[in-house]
DSSP file (Angstrom, degrees, kcal/mol; ACC not computed):
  #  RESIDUE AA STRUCTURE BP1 BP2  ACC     N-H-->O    O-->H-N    N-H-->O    O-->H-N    TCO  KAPPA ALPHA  PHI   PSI    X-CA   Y-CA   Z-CA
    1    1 A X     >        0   0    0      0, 0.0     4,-1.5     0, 0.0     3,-0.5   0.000 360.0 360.0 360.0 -55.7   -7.1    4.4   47.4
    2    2 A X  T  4  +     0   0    0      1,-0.2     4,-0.2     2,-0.2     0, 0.0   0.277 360.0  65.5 -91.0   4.1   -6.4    6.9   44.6
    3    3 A X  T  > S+     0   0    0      2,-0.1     4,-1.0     3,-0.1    -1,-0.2   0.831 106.3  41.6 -56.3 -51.6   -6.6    3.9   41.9
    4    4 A X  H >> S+     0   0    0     -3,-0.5     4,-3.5     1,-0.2     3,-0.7   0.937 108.0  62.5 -74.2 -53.8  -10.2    3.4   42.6
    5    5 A X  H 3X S+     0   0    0     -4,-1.5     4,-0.9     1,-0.3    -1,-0.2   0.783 115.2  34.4 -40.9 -38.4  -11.0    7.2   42.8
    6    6 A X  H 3> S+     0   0    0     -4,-0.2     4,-1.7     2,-0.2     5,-0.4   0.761 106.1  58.1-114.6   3.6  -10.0    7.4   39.4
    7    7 A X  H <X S+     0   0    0     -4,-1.0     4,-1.7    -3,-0.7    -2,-0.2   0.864 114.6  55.5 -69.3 -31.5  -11.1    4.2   37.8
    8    8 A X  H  < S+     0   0    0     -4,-3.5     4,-0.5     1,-0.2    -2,-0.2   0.822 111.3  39.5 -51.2 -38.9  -14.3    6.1   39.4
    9    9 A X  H  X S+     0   0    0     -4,-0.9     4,-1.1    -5,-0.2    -1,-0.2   0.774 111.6  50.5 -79.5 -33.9  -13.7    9.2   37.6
   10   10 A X  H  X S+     0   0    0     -4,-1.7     4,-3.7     2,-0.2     5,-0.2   0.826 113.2  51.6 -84.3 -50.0  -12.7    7.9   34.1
   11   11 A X  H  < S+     0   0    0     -4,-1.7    -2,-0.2    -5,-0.4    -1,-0.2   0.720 108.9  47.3 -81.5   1.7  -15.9    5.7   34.3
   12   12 A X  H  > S+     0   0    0     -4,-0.5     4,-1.2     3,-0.1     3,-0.5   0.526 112.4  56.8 -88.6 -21.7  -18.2    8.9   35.2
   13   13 A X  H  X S+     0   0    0     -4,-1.1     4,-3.8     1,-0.2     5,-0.3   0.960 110.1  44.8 -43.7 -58.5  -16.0   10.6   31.9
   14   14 A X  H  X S+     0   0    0     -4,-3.7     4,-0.6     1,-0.2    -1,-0.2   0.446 109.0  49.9 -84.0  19.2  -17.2    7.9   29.8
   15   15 A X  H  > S+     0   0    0     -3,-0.5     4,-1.3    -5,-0.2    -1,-0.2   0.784 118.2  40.6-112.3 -58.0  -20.8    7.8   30.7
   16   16 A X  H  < S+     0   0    0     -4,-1.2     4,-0.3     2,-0.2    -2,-0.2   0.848 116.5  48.7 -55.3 -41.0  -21.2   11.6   30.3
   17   17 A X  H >X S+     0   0    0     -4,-3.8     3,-5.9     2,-0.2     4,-2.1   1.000 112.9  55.5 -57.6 -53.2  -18.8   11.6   26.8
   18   18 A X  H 3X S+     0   0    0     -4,-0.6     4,-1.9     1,-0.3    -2,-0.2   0.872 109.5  43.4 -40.4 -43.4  -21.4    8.4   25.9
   19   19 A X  H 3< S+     0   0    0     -4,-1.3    -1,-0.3     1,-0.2    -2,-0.2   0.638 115.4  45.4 -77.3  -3.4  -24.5   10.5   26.3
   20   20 A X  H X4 S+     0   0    0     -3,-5.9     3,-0.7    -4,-0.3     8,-0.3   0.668 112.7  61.9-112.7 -23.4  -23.0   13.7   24.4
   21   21 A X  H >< S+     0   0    0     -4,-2.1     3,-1.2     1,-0.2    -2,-0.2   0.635  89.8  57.7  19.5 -76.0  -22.0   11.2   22.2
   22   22 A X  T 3< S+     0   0    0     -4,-1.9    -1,-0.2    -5,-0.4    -3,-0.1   0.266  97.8  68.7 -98.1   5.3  -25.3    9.8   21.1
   23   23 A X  T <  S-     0   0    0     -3,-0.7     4,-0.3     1,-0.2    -1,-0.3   0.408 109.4-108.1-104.0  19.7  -26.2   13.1   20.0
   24   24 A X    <>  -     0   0    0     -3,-1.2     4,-2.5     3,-0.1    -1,-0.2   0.065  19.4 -91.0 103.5 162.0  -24.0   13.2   17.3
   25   25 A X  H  > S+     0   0    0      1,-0.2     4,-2.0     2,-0.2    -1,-0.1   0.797 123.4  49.4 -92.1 -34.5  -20.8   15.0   16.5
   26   26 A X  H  4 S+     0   0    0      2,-0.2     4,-0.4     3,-0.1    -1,-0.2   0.840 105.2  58.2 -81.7 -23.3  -22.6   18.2   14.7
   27   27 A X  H >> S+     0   0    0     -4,-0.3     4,-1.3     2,-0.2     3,-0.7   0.988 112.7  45.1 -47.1 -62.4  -25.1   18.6   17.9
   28   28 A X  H 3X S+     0   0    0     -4,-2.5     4,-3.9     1,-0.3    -2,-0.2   0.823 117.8  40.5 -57.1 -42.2  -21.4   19.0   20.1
   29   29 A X  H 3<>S+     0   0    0     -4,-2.0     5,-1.0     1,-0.2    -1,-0.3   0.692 119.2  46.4 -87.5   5.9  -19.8   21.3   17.8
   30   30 A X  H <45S+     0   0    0     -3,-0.7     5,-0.3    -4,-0.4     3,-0.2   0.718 123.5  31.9 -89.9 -34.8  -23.1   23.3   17.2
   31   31 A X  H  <5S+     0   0    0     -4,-1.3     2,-0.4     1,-0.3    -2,-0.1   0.859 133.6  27.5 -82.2 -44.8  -24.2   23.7   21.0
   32   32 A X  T  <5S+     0   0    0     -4,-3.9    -1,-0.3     4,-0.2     2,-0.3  -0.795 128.7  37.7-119.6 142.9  -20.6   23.8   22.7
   33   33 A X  T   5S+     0   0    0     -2,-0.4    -3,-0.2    -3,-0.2    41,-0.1  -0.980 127.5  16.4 -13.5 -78.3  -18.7   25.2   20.1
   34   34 A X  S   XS+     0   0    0     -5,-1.0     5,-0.7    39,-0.3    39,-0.2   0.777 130.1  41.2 -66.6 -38.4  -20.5   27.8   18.1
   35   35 A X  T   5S+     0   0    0     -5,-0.3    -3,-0.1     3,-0.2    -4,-0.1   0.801 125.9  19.1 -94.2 -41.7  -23.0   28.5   20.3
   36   36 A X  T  >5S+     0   0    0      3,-0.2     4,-0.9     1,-0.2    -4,-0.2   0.777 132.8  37.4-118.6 -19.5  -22.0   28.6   23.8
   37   37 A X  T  45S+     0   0    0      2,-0.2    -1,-0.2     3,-0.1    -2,-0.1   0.155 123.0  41.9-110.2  13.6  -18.1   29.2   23.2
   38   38 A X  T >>5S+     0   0    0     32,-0.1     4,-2.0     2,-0.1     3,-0.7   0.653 112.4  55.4-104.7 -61.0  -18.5   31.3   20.4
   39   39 A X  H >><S+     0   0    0     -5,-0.7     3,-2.0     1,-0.2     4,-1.3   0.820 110.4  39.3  -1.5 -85.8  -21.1   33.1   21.9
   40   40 A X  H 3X S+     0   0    0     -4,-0.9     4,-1.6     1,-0.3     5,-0.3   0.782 112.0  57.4 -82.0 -22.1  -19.5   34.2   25.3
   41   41 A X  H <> S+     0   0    0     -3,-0.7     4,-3.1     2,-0.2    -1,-0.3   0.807 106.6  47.4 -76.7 -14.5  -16.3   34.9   23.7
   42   42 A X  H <X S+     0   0    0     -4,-2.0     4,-1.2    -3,-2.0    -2,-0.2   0.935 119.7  47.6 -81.1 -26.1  -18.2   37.6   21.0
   43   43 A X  H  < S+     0   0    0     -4,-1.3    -2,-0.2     2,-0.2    -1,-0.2   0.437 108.4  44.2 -96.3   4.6  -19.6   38.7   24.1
   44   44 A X  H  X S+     0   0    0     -4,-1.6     4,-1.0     2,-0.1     3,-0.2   0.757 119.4  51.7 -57.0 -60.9  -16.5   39.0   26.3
   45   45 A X  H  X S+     0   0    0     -4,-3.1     4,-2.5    -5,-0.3    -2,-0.2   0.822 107.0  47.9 -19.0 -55.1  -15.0   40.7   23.0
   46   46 A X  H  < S+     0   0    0     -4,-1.2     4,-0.4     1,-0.2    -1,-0.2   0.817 114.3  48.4 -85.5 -29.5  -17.7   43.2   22.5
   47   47 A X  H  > S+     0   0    0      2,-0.3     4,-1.0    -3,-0.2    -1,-0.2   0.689 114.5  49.4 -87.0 -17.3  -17.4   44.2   26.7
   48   48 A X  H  X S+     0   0    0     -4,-1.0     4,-1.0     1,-0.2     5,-0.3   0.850 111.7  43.5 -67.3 -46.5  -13.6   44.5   26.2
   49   49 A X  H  < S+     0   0    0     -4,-2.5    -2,-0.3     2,-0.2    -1,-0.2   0.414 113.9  56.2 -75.3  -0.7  -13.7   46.7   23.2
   50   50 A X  H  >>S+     0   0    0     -4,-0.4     5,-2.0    -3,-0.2     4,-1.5   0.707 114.0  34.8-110.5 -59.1  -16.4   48.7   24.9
   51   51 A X  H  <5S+     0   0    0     -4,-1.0    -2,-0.2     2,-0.2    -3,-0.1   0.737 115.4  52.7 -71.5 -15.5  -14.7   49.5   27.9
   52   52 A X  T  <5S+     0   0    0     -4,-1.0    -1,-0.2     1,-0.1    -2,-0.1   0.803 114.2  53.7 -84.4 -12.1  -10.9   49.9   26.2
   53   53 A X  T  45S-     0   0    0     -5,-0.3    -2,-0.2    -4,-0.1     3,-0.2   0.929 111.8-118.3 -83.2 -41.2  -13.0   52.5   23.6
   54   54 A X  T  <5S-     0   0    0     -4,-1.5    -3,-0.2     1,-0.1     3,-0.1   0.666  70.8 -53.1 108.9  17.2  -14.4   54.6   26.0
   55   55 A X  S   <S+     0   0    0     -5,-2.0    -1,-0.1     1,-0.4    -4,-0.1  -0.217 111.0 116.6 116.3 -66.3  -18.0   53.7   25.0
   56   56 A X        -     0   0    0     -3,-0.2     2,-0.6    -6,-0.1    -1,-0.4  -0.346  58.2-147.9 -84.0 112.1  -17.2   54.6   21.1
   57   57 A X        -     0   0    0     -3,-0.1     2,-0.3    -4,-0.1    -7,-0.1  -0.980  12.8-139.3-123.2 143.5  -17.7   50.9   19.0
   58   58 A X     >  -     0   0    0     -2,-0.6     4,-2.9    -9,-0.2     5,-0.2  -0.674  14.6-166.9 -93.1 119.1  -15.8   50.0   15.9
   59   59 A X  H  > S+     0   0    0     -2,-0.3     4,-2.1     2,-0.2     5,-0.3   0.863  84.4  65.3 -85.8 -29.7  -18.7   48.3   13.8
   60   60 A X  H >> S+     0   0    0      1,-0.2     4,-3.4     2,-0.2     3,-1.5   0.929 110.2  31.6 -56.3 -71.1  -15.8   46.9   11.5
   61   61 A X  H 3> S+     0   0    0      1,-0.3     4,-2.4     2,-0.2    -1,-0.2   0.674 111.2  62.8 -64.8 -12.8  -14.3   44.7   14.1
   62   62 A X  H 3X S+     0   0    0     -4,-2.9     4,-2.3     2,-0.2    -1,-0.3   0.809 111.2  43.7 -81.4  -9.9  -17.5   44.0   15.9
   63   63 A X  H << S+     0   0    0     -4,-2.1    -2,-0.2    -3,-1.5    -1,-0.1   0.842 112.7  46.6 -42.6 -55.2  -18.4   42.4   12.6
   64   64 A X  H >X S+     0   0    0     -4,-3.4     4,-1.5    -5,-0.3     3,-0.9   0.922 110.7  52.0 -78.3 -34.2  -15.5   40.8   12.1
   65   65 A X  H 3X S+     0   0    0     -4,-2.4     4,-1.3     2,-0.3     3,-0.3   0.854 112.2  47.5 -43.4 -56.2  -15.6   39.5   16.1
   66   66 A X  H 3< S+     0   0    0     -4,-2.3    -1,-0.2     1,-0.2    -2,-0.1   0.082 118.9  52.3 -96.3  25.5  -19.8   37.9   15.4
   67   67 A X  H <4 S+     0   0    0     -3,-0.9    -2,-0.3    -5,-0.1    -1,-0.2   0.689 120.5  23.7-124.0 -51.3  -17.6   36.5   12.1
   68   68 A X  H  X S+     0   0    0     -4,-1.5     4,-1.9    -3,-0.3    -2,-0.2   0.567 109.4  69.0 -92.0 -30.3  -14.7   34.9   13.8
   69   69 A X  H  X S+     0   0    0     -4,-1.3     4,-2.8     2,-0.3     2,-0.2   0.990 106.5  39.1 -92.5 -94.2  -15.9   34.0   17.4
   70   70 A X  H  4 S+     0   0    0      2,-0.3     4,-0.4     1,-0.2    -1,-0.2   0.338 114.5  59.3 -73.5  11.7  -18.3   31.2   16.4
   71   71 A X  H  > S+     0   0    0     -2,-0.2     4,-1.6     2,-0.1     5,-0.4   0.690 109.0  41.7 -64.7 -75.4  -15.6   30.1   13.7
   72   72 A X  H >X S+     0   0    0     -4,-1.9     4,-2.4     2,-0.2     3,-0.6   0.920 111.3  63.1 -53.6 -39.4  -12.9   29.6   16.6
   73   73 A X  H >X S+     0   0    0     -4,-2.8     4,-1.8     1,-0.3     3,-1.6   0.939 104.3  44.5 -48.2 -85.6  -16.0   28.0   18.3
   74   74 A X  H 3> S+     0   0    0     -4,-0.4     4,-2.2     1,-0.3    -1,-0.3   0.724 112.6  46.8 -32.9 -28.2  -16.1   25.4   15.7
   75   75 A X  H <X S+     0   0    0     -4,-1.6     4,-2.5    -3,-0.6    -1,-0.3   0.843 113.3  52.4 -87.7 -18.4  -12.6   24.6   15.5
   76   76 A X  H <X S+     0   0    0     -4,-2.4     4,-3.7    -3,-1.6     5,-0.4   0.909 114.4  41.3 -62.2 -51.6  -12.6   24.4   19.5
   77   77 A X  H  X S+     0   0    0     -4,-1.8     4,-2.1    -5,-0.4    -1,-0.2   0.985 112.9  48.4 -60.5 -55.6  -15.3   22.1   19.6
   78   78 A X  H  X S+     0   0    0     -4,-2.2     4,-2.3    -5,-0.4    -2,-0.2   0.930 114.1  55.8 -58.5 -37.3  -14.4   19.7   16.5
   79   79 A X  H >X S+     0   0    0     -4,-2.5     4,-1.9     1,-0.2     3,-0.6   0.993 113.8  36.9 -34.8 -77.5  -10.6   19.8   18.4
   80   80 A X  H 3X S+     0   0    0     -4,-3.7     4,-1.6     1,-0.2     5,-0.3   0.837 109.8  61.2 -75.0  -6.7  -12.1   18.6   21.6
   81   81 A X  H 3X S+     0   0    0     -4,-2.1     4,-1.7    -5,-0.4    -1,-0.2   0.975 113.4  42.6 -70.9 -44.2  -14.7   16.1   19.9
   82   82 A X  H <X S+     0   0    0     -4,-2.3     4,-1.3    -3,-0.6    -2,-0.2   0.866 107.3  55.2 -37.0 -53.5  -11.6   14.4   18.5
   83   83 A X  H  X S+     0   0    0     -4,-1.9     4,-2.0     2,-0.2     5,-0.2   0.836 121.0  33.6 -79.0 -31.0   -9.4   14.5   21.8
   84   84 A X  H >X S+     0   0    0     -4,-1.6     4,-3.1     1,-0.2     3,-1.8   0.957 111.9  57.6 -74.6 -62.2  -12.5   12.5   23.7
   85   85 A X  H 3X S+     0   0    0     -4,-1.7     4,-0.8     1,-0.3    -1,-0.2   0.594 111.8  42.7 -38.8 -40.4  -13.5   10.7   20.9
   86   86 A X  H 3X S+     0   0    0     -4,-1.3     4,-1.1     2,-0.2    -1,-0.3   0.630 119.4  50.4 -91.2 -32.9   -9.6    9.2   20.9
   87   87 A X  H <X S+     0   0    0     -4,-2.0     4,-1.5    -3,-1.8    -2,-0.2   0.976 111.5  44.9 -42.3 -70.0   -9.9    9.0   24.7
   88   88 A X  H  X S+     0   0    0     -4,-3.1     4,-1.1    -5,-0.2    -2,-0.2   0.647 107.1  48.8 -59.2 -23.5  -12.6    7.4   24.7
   89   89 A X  H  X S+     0   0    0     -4,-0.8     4,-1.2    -5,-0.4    -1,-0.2   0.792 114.8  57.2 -93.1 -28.0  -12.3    4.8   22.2
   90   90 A X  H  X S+     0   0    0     -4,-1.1     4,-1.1     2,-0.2    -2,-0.2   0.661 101.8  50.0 -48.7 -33.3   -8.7    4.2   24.3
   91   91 A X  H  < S+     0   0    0     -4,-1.5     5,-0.3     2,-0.2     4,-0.3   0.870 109.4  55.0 -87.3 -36.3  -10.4    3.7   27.6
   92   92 A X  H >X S+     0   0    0     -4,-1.1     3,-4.3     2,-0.2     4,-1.6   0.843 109.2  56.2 -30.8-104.7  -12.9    0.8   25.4
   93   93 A X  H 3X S+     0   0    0     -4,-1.2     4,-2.8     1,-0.4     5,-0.2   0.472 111.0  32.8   8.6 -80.9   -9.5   -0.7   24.4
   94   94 A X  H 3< S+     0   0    0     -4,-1.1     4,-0.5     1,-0.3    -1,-0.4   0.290 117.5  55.5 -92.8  19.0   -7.9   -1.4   27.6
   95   95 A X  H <> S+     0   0    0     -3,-4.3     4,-0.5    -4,-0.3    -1,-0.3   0.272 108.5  56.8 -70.8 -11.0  -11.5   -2.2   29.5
   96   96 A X  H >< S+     0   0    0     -4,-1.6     3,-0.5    -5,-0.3    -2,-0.2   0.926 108.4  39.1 -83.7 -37.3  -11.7   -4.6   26.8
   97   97 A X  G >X S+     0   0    0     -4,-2.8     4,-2.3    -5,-0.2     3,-0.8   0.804 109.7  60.5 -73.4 -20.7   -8.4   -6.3   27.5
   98   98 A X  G 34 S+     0   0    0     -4,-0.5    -2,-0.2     1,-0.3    -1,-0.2   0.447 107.6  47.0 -87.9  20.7   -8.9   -6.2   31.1
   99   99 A X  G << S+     0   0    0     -3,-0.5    -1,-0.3    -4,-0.5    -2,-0.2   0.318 104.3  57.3-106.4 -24.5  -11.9   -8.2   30.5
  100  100 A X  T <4        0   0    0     -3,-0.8    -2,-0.2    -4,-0.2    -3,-0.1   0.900 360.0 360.0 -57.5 -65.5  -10.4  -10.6   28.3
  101  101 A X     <        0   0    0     -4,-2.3    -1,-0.1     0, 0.0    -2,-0.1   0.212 360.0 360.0 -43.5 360.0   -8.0  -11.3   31.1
């Protein structure tokens, strides 16, 4: 029962990695990286420092925060394009011998 459930799951992973995929490796880390995980973390940042300040923002560090944030987005992103990408070409592999078989 829970064999099929996840041969189900792994083969709805790799039909959503294929299609994020096939837009290319700079799209992922440009969209979900920089954009949308750099993004909400400068703006998690900027609502933490606003409330621990009392109001009162430090222009240096919010600088350095819209400097650093969509950096750690990029490394976040190329990290996890790697870890599917090495999934993925791992679940190919073994459908590929168990299709040979």
């Amino acid at each position: 029962m829970f064999k099929s459930f996840r041969s189900k799951m792994r083969d709805r992973q790799n039909r959503k990695w294929e299609k994020r995929r096939r837009l290319g490796k700079r799209s992922y880390i440009v969209r979900r990286g920089v954009l949308r995980w750099g993004s909400i973390m400068f703006v998690l940042s900027t609502f933490t420092n606003a409330i621990t300040c009392h109001g009162k923002m430090d222009w240096h560090l919010e600088i350095s925060l819209l400097i650093a944030c969509p950096f750690a987005g990029y490394l976040w992103a190329w990290g996890m394009w790697n870890v599917n990408e090495w999934r993925f070409q791992g679940a190919r592999k073994q459908q590929d011998s168990n299709e040979s078989e």
